[in-house]
C-alpha positions as CSV (number, residue, x, y, z in Angstrom):
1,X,-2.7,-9.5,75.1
2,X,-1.9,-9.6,71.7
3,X,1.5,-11.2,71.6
4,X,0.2,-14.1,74.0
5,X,-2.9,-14.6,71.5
6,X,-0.5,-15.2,68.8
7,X,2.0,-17.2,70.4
8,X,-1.1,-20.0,71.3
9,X,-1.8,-19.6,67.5
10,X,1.0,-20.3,66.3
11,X,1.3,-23.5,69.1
12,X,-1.7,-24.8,67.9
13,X,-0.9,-23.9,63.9
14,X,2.1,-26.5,64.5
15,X,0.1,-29.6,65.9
16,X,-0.3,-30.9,62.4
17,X,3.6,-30.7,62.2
18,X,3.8,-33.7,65.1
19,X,1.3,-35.7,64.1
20,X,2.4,-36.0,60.8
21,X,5.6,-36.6,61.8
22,X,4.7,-39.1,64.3
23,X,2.8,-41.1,61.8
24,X,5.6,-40.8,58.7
25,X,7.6,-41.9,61.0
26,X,5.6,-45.0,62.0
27,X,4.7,-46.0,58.5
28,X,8.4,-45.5,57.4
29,X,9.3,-48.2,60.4
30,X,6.3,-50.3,59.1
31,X,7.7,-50.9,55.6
32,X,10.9,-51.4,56.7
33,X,9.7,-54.8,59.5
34,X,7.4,-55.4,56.6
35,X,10.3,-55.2,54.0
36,X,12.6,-57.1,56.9
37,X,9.9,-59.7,57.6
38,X,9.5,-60.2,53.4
39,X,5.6,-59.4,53.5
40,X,4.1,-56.8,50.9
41,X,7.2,-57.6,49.1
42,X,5.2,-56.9,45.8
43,X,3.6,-53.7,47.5
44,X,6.9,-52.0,48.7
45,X,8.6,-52.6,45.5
46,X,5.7,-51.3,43.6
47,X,6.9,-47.9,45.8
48,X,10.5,-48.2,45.3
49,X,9.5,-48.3,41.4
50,X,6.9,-45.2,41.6
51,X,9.9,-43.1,43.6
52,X,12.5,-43.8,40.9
53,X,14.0,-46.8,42.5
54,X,15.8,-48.1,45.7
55,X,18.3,-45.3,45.7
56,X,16.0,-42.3,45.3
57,X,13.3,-44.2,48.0
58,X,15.8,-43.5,50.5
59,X,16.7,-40.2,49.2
60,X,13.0,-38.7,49.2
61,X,11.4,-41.0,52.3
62,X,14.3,-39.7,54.2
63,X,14.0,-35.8,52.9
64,X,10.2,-35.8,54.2
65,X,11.4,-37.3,57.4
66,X,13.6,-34.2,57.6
67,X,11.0,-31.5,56.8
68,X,8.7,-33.3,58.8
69,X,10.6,-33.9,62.0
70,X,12.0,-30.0,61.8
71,X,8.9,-28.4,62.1
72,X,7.2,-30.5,65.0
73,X,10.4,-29.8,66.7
74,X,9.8,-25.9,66.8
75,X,6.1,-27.5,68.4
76,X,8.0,-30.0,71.0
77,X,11.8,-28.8,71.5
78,X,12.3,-25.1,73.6
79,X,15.5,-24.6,72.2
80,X,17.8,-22.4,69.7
81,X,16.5,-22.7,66.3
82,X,20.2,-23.6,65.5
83,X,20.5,-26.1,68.0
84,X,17.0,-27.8,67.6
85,X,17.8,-28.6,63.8
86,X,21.5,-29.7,64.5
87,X,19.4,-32.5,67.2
88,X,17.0,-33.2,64.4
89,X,20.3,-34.0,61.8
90,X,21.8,-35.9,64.8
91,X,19.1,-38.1,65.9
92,X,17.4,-38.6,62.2
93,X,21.1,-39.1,61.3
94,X,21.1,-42.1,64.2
95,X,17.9,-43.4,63.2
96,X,19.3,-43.9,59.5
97,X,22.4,-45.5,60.4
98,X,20.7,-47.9,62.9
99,X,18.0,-49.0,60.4
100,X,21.0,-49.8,57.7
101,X,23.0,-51.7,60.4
102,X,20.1,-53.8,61.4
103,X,19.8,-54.5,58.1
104,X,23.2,-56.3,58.2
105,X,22.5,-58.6,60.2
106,X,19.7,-59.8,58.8
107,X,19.7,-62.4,55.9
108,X,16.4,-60.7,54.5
109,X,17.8,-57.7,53.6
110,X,21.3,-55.9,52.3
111,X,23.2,-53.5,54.0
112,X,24.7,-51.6,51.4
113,X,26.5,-48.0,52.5
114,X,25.1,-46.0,49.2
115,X,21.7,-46.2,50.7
116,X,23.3,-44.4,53.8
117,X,24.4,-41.7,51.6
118,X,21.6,-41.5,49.8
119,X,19.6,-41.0,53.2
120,X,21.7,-38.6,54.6
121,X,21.8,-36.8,51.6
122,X,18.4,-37.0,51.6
123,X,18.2,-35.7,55.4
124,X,20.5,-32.5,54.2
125,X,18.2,-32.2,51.7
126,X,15.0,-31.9,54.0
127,X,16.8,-29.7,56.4
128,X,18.1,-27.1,54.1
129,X,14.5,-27.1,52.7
130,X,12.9,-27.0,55.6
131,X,16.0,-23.8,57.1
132,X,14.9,-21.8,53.6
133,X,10.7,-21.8,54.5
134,X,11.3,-21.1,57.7
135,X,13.9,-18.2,56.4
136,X,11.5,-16.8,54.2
137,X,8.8,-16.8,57.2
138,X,10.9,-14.8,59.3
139,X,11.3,-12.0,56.4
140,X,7.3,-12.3,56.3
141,X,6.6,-12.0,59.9
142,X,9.5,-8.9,60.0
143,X,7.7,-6.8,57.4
């Protein structure tokens, strides 16, 4: 009785996880059209600027993304812990590489491979974050 008690708990605990993901996730593809499109030009660069510049944007948006999209994962995905994240890398990892492509082929924006790296970086960043709270939950929850 008890076990089943805290497994709905901890269901419902991670809820937040997905929709805060969901709706990063939707503003991050928002500022992109917006930024492809050139409207809010003013507005997106004013962000760019206030994260350290173009380079570290994509390192910290995509870091979040990470985080984010690991821990509604452990709400949505039933699989290995090890396997879920390795999905997350792969398809976040996807999702990068297709927004940079599309951006060469459009004359509104540059493709430029650094801002891959810096998003994957960032990704590897998010993930290795997110891999140390969950190891330091597990010690919690053994003890």
């Amino acid at each position: 009785m008890m076990i089943a008690t805290d497994v709905k708990n901890q269901s419902v605990g991670y809820r937040w996880a997905v929709y805060l993901f969901v709706s990063y996730a939707i503003v991050l593809m928002l500022l992109s059209g917006l930024k492809s499109a050139e409207v809010a030009l003013a507005q997106i660069h004013t962000i760019e600027a206030w994260l350290g510049g173009d380079k570290n944007m994509h390192f910290t948006l995509s870091a979040i993304l990470a985080v984010l999209a690991c821990f509604a994962s452990e709400r949505v995905l039933d699989l290995a812990p090890v396997t879920r994240t390795i999905g997350v890398v792969l398809l976040l990892g996807l999702a990068l590489s297709v927004d940079e492509a599309l951006q060469y082929t459009l004359a509104s924006r540059r493709f430029e491979l650094l801002d891959l790296a810096y998003g994957s970086l960032g990704l590897l960043t998010g993930v290795l974050g997110y891999l140390s709270v969950t190891f330091v939950r597990s010690r919690f929850n053994q003890v």
